[in-house]
N, C-alpha and C positions, 0 to 999 in steps of 0.2 A: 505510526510508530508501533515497535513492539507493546506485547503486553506490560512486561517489566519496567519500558520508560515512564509508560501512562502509568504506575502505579507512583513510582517515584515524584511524576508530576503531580498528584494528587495529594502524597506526602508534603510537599512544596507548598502545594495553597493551603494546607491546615496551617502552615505556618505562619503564611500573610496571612493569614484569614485573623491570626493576633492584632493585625492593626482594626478591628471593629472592635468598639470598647464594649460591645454586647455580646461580641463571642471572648473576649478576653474576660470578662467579669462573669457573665452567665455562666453556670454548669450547665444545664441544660442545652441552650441555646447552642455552645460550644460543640457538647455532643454530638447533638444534629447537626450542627453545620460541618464537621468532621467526617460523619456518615457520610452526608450527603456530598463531599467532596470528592470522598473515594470512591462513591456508589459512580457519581457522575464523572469521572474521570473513566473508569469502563462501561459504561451503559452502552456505547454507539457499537460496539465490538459485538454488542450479544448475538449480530448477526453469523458471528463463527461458527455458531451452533447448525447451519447451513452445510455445514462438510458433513453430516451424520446424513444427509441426502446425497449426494453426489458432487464431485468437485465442477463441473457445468455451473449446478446454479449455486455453488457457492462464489466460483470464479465474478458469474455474471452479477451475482448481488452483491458479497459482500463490499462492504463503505460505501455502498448504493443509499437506499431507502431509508437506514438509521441514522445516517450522515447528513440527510438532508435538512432544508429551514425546516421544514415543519415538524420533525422528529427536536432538531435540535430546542426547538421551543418546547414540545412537549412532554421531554424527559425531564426536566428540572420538575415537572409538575406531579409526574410519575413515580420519582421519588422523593420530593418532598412532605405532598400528603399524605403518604401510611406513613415519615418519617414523624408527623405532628402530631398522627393518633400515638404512634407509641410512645411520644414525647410532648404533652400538652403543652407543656411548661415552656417549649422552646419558641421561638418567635418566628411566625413562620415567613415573614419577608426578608429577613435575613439568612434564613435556609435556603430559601426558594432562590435568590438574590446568588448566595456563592455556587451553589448546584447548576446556577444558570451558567457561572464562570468556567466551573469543571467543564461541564458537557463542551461548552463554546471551543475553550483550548484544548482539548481532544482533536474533534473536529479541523481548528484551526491548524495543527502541525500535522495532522496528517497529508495538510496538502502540500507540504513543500518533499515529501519525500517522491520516489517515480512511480509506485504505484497509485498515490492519488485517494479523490474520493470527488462522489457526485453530490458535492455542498450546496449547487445552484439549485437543487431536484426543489421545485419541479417545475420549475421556470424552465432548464436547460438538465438536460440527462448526461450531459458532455461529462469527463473525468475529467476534474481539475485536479495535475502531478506538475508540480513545476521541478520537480528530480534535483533538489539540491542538496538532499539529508539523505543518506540510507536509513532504510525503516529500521535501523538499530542502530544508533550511533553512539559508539563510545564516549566521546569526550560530552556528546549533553547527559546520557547516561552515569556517568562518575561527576560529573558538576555537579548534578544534584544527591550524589551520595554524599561527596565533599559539604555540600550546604547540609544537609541534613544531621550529617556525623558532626558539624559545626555548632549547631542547632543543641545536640543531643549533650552538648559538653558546655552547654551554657551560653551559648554566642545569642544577642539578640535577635529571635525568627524573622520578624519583620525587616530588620536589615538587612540581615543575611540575605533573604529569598529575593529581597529588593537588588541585590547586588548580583544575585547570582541569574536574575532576569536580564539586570543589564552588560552582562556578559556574554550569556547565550544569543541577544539583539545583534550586538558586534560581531559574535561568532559569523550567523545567518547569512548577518550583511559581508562578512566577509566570504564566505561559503559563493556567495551568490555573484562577487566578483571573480573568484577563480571559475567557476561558470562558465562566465561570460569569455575568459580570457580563453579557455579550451576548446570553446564553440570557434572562436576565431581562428582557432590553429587550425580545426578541424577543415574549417571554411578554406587555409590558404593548402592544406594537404589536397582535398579533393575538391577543387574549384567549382565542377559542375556540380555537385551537391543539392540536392533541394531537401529535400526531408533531411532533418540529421536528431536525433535523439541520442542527448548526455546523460546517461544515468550515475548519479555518484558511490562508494563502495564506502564500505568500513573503514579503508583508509584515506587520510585526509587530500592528498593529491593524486590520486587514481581512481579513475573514471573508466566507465566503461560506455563505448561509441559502438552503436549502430546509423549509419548513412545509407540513402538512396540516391542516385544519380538518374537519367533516363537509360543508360542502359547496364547498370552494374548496382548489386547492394554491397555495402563495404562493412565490416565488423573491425572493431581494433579495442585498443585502450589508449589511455593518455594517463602521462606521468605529468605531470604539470602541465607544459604547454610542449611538453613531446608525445606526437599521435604517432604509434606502430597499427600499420594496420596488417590483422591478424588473418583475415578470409575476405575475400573477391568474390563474388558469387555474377553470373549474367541475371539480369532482369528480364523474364520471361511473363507476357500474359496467362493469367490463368485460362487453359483451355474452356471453352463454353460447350461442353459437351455433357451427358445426360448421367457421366458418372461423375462428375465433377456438383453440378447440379442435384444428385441423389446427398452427395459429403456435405453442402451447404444446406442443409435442409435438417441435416442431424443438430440438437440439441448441445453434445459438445466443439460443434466446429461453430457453431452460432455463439457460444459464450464465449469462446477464443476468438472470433473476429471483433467481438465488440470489448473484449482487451486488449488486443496485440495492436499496436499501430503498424507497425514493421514485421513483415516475416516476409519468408520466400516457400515456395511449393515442391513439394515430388510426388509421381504418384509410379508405382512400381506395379508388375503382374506377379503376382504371386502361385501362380497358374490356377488352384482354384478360387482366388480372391483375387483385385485390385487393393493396394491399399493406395492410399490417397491421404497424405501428411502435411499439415501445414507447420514449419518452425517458426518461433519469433527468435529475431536475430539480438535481442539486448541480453540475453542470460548467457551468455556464451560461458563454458567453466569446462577447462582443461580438456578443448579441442573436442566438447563435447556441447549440444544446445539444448537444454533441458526441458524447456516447457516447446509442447505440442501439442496438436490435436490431429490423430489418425481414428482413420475409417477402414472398414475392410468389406467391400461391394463383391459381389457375386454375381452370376451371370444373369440371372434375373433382378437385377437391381437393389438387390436387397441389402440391407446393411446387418454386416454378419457381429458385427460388434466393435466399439470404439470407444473413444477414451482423449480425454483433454486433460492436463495438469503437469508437474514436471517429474521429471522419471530421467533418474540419470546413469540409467543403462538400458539398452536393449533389452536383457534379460529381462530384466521387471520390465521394462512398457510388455514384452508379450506376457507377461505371466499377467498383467495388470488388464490387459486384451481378452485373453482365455476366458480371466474370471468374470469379466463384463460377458460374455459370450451365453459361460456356465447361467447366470445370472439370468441371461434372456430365455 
């Protein structure tokens, strides 16, 4: 999820965090467990700080490594103890106890969105996105402003947050039935279908579909359980040749393979360069595909300079190209 829901959700559990009659009664206690609610609602995130290197390895880490079980165990402990020195008084199983909460459901929602996270690390490196939340979703977004402003006006926290949990439950589950019903439209639209990835959007019954077939990638959206499909592309092997070989070898086509499940290839002569591009086909935005990873090869093999992440003009990917160039 975005920054702004994890914050809201953080807001949320200070609220149940009322039903502990030791952060209810405690000053102290309350404090820290406050802190440490919100601290741990963004901890897993600090990996952002990754884009100040390159979008490569920010692409390829972030909700990697900090998402994982063993991080997630040991941020509750991370900020719970300097939360203790600066607060003796506070109890620190009960800090440690909701800090553990925070970090857990962070974690937890980010995997129902399509970008995902590596939760299993390090048993499985796999992204688990089961794509049925946009990483911004309004309506859990304004739930929990509604519970909050509720909250803020005197409503019982604990009820509230209780109620407004089991709302968001039904949402999901209902979320995760239209899912299923679009997958199936999708399934009788393009029958030969193997790969099909449903990404969900901001709004509630529109979906964006990427499909592979054996010999075609399909792109469209779906309005409930009406799929238009928007782009046909042929399914082409990627050539196995020594320029193609030199582009897998770069840094940003290596963090973009190990994101994109789905893309298709081009690779053009630029006369004194090759470029060599790979698109993923789920970002599709007004007949335009945003995220790629291009290379630009020379005649001695060289890679004259390239760039992974989304760039939704021409213009900028080459000026974004130059300045990797300038840079080398």
């Amino acid at each position: 999820m975005d920054t702004g829901t994890h914050i809201v959700m953080g807001l949320a559990l200070c609220g149940l965090a009322q039903a502990d009659p030791l952060v209810a009664e405690h000053v102290p206690t309350a404090t820290a467990v406050y802190a440490g609610l919100m601290l741990g609602s963004q901890a897993p995130d600090v990996d952002t700080v990754l884009k100040l290197r390159n979008n490569a390895v920010y692409i390829r880490n972030h909700r990697g490594f900090t998402h994982g079980i063993p991080m997630v165990l040991a941020w509750p402990l991370i900020i719970s103890l300097p939360l203790s020195l600066i607060l003796p008084e506070a109890n620190l199983l009960h800090l440690w106890l909701w800090t553990q909460l925070a970090v857990f459901l962070h974690v937890f929602v980010d995997i129902f969105n399509s970008y995902g996270t590596q939760a299993l690390r390090p048993f499985s490196q796999q992204w688990v996105a089961l794509g049925v939340i946009n990483t911004f979703d309004p309506i859990i977004f304004f739930a929990h402003i509604a519970a909050l402003t509720a909250w803020f006006f005197g409503a019982d926290p604990v009820l509230t947050m209780l109620m407004l949990y089991a709302l968001l439950t039904l949402y999901y589950i209902i979320r995760f039935s239209v899912q299923t019903a679009v997958r199936h439209a999708v399934r009788n639209t393009i029958p030969d279908a193997g790969d099909i990835i449903i990404a969900p959007t901001m709004r509630f019954y529109q979906w964006r579909i990427a499909a592979c077939s054996d010999t075609h990638h399909y792109v469209g959206r779906a309005y409930g359980r009406s799929i238009t499909i928007l782009d046909k592309f042929p399914r082409r092997p990627i050539p196995e040749n020594d320029l193609v070989k030199v582009a897998f070898e770069d840094p940003n086509f290596r963090a973009f393979i190990a994101f994109s499940p789905i893309y298709r290839w081009e690779i053009t002569d630029l006369g004194s360069v090759c470029e060599v591009r790979l698109i993923d086909l789920r970002y599709r935005s007004k007949e335009y595909y945003p995220f790629v990873a291009v290379a630009h090869i020379d005649e001695d093999m060289e890679i004259r300079n390239s760039f992974t992440g989304w760039i939704f003009s021409e213009d900028k990917l080459r000026k974004k190209l130059s300045f990797a160039h300038e840079e080398g």
